[in-house]
C-alpha atoms as a printed R data frame, in Angstrom:
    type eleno elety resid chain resno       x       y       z
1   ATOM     1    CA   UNK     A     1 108.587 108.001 114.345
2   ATOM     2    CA   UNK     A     2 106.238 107.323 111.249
3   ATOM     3    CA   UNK     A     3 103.688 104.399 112.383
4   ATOM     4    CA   UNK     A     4 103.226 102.403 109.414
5   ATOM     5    CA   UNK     A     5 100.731  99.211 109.245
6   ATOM     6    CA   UNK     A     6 101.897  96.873 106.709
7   ATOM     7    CA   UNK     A     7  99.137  94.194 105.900
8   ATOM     8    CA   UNK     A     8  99.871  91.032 104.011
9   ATOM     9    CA   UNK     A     9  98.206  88.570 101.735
10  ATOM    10    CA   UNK     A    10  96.329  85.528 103.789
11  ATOM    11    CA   UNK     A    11  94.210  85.179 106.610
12  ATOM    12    CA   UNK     A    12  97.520  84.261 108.936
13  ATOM    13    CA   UNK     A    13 101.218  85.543 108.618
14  ATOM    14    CA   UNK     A    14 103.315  82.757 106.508
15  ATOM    15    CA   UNK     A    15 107.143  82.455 105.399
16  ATOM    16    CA   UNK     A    16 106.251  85.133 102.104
17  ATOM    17    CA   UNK     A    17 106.177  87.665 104.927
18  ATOM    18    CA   UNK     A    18 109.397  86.116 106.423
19  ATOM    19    CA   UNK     A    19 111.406  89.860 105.130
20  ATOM    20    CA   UNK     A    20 108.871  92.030 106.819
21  ATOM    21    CA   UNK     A    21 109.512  90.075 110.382
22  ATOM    22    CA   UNK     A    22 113.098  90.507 109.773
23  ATOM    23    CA   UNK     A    23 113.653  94.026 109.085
24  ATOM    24    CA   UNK     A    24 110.809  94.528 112.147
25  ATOM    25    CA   UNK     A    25 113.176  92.141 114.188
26  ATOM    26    CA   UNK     A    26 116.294  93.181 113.544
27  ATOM    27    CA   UNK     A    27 115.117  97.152 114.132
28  ATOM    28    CA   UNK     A    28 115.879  98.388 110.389
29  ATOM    29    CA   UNK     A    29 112.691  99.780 110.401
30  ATOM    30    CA   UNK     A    30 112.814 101.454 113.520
31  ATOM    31    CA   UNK     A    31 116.433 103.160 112.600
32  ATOM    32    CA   UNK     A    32 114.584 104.505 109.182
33  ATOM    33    CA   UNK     A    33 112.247 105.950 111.628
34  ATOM    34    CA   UNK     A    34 109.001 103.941 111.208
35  ATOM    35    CA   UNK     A    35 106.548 102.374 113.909
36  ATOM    36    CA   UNK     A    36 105.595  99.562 111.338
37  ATOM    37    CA   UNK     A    37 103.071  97.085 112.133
38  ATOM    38    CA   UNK     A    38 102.394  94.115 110.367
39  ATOM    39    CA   UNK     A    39  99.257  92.894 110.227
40  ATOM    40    CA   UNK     A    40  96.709  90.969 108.328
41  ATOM    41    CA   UNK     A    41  93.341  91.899 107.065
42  ATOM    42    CA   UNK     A    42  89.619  91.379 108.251
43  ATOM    43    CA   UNK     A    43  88.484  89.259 105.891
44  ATOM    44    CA   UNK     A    44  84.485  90.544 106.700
45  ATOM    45    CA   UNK     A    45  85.398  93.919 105.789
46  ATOM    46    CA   UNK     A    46  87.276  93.120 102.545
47  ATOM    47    CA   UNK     A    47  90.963  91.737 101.211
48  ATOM    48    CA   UNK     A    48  94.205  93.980 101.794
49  ATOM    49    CA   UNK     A    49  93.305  96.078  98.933
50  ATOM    50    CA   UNK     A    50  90.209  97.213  99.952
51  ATOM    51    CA   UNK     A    51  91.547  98.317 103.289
52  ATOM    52    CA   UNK     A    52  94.323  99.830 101.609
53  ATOM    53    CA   UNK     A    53  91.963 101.780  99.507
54  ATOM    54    CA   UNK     A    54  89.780 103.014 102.513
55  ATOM    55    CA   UNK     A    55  93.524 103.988 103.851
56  ATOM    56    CA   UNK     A    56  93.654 101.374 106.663
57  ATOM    57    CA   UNK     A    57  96.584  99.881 105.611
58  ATOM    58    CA   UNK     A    58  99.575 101.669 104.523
59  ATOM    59    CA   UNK     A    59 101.379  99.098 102.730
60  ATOM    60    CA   UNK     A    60  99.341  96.104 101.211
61  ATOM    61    CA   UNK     A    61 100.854  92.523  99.491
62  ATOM    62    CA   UNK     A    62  97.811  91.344  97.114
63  ATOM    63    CA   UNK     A    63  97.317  89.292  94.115
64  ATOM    64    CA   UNK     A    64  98.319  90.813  90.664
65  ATOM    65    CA   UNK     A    65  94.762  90.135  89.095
66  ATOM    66    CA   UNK     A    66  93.052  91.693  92.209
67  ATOM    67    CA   UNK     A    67  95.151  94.883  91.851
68  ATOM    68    CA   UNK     A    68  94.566  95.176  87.990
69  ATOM    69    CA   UNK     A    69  90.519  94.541  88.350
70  ATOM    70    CA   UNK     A    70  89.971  97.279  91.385
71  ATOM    71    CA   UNK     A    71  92.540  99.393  88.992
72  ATOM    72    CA   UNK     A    72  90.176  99.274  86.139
73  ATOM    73    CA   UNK     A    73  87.314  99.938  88.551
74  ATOM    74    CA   UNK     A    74  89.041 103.401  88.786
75  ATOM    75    CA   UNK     A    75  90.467 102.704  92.436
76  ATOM    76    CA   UNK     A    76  93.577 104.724  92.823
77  ATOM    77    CA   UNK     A    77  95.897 101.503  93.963
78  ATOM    78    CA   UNK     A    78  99.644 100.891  92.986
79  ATOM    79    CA   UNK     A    79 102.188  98.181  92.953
80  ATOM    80    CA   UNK     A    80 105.712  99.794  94.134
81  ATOM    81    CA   UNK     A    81 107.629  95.881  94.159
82  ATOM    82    CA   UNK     A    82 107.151  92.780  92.985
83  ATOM    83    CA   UNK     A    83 106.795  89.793  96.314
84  ATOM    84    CA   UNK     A    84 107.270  87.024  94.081
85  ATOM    85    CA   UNK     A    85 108.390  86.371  90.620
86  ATOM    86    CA   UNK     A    86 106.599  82.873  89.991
87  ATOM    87    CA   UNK     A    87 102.615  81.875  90.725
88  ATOM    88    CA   UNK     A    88 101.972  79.974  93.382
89  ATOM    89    CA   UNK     A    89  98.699  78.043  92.721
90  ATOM    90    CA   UNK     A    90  98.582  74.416  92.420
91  ATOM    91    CA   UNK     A    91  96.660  71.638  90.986
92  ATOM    92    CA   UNK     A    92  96.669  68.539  93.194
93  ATOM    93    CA   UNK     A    93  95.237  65.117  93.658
94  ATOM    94    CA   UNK     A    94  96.270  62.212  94.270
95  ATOM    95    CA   UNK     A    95  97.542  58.758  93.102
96  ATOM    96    CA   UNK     A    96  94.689  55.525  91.707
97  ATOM    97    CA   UNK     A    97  92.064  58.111  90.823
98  ATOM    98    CA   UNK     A    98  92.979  57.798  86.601
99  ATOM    99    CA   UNK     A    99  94.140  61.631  87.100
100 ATOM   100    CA   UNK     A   100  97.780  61.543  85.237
101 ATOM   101    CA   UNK     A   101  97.810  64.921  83.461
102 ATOM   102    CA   UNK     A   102  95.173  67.752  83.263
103 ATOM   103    CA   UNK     A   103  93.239  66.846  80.702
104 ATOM   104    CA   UNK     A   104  92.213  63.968  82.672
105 ATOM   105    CA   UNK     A   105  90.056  66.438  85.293
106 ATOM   106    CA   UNK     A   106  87.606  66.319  82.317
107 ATOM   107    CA   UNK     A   107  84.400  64.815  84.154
108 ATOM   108    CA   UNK     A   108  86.062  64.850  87.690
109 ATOM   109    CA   UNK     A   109  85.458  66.762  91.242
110 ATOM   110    CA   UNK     A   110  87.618  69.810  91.148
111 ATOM   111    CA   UNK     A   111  87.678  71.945  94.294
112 ATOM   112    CA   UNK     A   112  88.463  75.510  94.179
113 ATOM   113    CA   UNK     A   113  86.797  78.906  94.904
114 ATOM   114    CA   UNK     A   114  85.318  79.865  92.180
115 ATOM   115    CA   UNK     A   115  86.420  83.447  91.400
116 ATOM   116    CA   UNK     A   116  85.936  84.521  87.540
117 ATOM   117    CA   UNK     A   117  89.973  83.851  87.636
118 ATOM   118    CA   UNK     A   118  89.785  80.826  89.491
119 ATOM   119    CA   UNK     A   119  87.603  78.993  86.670
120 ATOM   120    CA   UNK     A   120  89.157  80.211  83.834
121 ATOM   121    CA   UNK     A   121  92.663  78.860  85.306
122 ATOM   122    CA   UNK     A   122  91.496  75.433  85.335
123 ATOM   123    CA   UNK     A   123  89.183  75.563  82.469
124 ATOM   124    CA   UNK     A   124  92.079  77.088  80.285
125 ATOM   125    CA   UNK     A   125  94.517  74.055  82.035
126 ATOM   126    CA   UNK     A   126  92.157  71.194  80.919
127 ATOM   127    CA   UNK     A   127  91.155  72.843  77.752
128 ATOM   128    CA   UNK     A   128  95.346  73.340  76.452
129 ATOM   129    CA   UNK     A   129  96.053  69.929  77.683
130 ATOM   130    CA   UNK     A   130  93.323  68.470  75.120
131 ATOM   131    CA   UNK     A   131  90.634  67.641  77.849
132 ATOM   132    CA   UNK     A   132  86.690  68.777  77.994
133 ATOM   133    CA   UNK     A   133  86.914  72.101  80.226
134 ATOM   134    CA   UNK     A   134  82.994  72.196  79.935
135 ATOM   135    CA   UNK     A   135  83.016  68.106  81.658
136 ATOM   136    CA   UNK     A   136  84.672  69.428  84.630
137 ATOM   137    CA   UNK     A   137  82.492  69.266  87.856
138 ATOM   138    CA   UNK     A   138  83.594  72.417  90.315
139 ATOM   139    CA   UNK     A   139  83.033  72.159  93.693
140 ATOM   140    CA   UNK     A   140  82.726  75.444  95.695
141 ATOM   141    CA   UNK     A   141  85.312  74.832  98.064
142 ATOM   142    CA   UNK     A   142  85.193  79.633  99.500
143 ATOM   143    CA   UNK     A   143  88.481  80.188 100.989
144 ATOM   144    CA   UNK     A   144  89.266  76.801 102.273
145 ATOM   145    CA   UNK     A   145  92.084  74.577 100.990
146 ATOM   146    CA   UNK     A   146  91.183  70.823 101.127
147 ATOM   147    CA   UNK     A   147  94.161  69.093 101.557
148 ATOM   148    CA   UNK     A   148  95.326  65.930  99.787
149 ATOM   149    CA   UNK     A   149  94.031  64.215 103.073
150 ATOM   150    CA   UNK     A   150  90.480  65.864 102.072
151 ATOM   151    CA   UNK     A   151  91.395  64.120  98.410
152 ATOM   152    CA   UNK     A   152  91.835  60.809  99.599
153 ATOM   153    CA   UNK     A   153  88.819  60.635 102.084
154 ATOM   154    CA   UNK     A   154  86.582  61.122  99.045
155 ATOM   155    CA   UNK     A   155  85.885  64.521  99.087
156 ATOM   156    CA   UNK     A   156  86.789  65.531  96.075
157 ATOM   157    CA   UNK     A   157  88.948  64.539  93.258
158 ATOM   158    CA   UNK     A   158  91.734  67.267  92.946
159 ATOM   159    CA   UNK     A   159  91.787  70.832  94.181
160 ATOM   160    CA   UNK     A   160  92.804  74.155  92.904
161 ATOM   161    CA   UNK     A   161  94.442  76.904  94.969
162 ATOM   162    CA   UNK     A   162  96.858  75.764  96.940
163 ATOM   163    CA   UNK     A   163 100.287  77.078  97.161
164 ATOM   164    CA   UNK     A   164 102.972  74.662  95.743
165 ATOM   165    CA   UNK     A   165 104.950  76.215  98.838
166 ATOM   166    CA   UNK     A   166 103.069  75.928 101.490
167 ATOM   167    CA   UNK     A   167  99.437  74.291 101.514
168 ATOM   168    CA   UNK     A   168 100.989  71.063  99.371
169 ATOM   169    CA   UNK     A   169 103.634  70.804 102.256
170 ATOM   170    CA   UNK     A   170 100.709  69.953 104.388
171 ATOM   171    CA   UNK     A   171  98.535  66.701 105.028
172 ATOM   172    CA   UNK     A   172  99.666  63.095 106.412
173 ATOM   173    CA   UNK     A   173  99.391  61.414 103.110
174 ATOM   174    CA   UNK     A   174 102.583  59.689 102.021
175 ATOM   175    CA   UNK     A   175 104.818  61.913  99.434
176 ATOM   176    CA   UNK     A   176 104.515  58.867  97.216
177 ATOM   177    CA   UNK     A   177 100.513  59.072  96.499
178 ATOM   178    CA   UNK     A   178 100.997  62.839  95.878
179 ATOM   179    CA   UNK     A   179 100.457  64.542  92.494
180 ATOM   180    CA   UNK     A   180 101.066  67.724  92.280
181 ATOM   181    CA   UNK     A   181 101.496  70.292  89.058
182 ATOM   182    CA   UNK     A   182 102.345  74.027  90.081
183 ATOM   183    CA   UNK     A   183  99.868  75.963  87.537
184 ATOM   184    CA   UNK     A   184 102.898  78.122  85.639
185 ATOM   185    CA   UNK     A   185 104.265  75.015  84.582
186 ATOM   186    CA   UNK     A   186 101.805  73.341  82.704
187 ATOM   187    CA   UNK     A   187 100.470  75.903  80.570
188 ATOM   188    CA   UNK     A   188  99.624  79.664  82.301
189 ATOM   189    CA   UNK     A   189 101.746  82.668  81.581
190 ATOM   190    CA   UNK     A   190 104.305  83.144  84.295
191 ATOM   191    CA   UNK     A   191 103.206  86.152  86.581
192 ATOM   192    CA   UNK     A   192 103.444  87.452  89.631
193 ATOM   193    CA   UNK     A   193 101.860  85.678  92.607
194 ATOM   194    CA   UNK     A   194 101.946  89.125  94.743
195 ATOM   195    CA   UNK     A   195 102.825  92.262  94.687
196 ATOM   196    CA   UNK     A   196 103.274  95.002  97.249
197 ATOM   197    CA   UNK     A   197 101.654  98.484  97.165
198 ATOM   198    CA   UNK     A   198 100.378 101.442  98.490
199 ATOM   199    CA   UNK     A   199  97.108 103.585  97.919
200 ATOM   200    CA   UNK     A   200  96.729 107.425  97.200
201 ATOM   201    CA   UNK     A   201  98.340 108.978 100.365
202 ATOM   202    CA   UNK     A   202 102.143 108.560 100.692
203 ATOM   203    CA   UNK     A   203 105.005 110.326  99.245
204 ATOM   204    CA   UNK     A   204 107.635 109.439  97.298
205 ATOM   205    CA   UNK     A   205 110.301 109.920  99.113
206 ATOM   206    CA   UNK     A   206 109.018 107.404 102.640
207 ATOM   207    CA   UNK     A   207 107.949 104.802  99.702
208 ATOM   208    CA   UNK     A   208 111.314 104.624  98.989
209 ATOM   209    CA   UNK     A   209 113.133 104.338 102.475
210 ATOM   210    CA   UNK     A   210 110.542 101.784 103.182
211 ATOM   211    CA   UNK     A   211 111.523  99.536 100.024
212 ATOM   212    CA   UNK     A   212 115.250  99.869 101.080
213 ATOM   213    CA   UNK     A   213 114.878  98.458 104.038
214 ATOM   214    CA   UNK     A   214 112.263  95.841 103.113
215 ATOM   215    CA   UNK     A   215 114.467  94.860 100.825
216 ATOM   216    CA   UNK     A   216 117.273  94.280 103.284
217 ATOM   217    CA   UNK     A   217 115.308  92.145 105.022
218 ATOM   218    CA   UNK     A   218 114.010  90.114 102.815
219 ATOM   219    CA   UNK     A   219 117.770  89.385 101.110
220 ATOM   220    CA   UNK     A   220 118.824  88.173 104.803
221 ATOM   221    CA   UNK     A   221 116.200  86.577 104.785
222 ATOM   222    CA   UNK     A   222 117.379  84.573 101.464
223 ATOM   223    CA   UNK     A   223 120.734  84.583 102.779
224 ATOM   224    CA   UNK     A   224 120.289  83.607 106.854
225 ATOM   225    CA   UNK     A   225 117.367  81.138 106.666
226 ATOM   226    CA   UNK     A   226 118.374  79.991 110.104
227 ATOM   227    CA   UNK     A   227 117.629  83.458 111.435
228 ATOM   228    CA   UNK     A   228 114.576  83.762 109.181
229 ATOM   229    CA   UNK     A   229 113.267  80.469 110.828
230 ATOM   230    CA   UNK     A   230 113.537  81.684 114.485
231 ATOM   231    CA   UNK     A   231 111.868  84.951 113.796
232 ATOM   232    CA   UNK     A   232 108.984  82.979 112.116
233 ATOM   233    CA   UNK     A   233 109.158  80.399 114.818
234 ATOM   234    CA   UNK     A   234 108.146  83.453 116.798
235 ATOM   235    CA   UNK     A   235 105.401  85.274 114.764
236 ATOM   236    CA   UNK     A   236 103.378  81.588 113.483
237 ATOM   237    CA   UNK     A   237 104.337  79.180 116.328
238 ATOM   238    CA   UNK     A   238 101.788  77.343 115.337
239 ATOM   239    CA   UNK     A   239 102.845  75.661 112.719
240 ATOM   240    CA   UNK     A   240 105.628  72.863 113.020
241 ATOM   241    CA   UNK     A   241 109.332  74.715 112.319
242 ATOM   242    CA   UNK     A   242 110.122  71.260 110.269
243 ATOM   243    CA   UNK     A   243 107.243  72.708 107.712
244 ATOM   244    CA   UNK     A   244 108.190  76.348 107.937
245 ATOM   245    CA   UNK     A   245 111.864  75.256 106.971
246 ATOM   246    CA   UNK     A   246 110.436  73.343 103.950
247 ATOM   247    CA   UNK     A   247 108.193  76.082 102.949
248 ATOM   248    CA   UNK     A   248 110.743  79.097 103.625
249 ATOM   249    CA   UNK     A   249 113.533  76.709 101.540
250 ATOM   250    CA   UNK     A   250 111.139  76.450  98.448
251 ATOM   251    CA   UNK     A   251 109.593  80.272  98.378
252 ATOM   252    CA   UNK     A   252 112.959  82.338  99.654
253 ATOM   253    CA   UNK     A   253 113.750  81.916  95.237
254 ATOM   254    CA   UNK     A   254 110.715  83.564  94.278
255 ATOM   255    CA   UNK     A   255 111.740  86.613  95.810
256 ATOM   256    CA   UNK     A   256 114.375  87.402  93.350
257 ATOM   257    CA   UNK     A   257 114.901  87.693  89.648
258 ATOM   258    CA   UNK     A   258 118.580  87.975  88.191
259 ATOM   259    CA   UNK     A   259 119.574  88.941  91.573
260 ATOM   260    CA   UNK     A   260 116.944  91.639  91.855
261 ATOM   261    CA   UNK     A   261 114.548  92.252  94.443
262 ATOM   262    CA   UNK     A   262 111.092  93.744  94.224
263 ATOM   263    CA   UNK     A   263 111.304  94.566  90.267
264 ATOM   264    CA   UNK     A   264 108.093  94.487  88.515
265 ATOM   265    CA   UNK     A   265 108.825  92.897  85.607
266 ATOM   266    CA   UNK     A   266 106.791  94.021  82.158
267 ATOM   267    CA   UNK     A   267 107.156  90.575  80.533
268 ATOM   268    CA   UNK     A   268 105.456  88.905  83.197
269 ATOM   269    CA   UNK     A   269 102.840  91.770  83.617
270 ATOM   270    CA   UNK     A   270 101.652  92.158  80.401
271 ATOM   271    CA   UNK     A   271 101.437  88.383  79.467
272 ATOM   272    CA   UNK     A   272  99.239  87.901  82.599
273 ATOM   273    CA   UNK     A   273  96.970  90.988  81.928
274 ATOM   274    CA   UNK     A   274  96.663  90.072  78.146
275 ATOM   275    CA   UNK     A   275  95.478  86.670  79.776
276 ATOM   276    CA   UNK     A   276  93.117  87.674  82.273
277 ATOM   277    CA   UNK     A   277  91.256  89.847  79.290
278 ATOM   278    CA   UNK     A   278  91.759  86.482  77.042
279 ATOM   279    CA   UNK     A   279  89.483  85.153  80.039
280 ATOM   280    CA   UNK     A   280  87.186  87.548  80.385
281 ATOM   281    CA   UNK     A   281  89.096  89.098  84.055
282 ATOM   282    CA   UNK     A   282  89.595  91.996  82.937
283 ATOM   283    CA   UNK     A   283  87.230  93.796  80.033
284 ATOM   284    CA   UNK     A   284  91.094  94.431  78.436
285 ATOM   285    CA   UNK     A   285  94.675  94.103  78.957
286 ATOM   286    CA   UNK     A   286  95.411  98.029  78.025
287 ATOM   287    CA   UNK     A   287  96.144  99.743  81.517
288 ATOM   288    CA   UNK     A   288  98.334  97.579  83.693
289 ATOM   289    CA   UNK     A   289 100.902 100.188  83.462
290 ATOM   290    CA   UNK     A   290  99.110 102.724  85.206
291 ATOM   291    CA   UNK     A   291  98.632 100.336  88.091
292 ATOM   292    CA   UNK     A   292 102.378  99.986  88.390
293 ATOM   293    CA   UNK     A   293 105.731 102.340  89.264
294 ATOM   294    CA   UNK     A   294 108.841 101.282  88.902
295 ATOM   295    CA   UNK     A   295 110.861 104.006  89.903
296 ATOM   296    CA   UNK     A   296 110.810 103.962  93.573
297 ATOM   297    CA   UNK     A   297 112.758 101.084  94.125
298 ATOM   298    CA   UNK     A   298 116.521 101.523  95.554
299 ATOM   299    CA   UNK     A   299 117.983 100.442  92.549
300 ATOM   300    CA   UNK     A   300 115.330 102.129  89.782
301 ATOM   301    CA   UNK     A   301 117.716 102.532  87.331
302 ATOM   302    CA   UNK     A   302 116.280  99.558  85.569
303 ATOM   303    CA   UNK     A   303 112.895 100.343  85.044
304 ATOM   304    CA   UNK     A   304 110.226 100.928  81.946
């Protein structure tokens, strides 16, 4: 039996990882003779691609940019599937505070963590809606999401981060004083909210079995979201089940492109790289390719 640690994105497990649980659950993994463990990372020593690249992790979901920057640096990191096929950051605020489009953050209290990416998101939102990018105040917010709750007691005026499918389920404000505008529909590049990869130290052939089955589980997933919900009921019980069914119902499509799992799609790649060198991310969008194989997916037939 191959042990295998498989760490994923956040700070806590959440319904992206719902395929993971299930092949673990339903022994798939176990029958393709691996131990895996799923696990998350220690955020004081470092994000789930800097333990993958001191080969503490064996399998890592990240961040697209993340993996293209530390590829760049010369860190020998690759994506072998695609998690999601749509971005999940969000701009929110809420209702009565004048905000009815992006431009109109221009000379309000944005809250976000301000990574290099971060600010040139919203910067680059205001800026193609017609509004001042250089009026916009940004508070420092680190890793914390402030909630629409947060909004509405003052706080701030809108935040950046938060996923459309899972932070904006939260809060007790009504639905009704909500606003809410998923970032890769008003006016960034579709891309890939995360990935999943590997560092220097695993062959070909064990990269492959593992995608088989991950994929497995994460298409029951799609296709048994009852089951899906009492394995995460298990795993995160402390969240409520009615907003893991909400959030599991609105990310399950994301996994998925014309019926495909885990393809890494060029189109989305190498708009988002030629982006994030637009921005200043990365010093240029040459290179994402090397970060990336696309031939050890089950079905690899369609690849570059």
């Amino acid at each position: 039996m191959t042990h295998l640690r498989v760490m994923l994105e956040y700070f806590h497990p959440w319904t992206n990882a719902a395929g993971f649980y299930v092949a673990s659950s339903a022994g798939w993994y176990r029958e393709a003779g691996f131990d895996v463990e799923i696990t998350v990372h220690d955020p004081l020593r470092g994000d789930t691609l800097a333990h993958l690249s001191r080969g503490e992790a064996h399998f890592g979901v990240f961040p697209t940019n993340r993996l293209l920057v530390r590829h760049a640096a010369g860190e020998d990191l690759k994506a072998v599937a695609a998690i999601n096929h749509r971005g999940m950051e969000t701009i929110q605020t809420i209702t009565g505070l004048g905000i009815e489009r992006p431009r109109d953050l221009a000379g309000k209290r944005l809250a976000l963590n301000p990574t290099p990416r971060g600010v040139a998101m919203v910067r680059h939102l205001v800026a193609a809606d017609g509004g001042d990018a250089d009026s916009l105040v940004l508070v420092n917010s680190g890793s914390r999401e402030l909630s629409v709750d947060d909004i509405a007691a003052g706080e701030v005026d809108a935040t950046f981060g938060g996923y459309w499918a899972w932070d904006a389920l939260m809060g007790d404000l009504p639905r009704d004083r909500r606003v809410m505008w998923p970032v890769d529909e008003i006016g960034v590049p579709p891309y890939h909210s995360y990935l999943l990869g590997v560092g220097p130290a695993l062959g070909d052939e064990l990269v492959r079995e593992f995608l088989a089955v991950t994929e497995r589980g994460y298409r029951t997933a799609i296709e048994e979201p009852g089951l899906a919900l009492a394995i995460l009921d298990r795993v995160i019980p402390y969240f409520p089940r009615k907003l893991l069914a909400r959030s599991l119902e609105l990310i399950a499509p994301t996994w998925t492109h014309g019926g495909r799992w885990g393809e890494v799609r060029d189109e989305l790649m190498r708009s988002y790289a030629g982006w994030l060198a637009a921005n200043g991310v990365l010093a240029t969008a040459d290179g994402w390719a090397d970060a990336v194989r696309t031939d050890l997916l089950p079905d690899a037939a369609v690849s570059r």
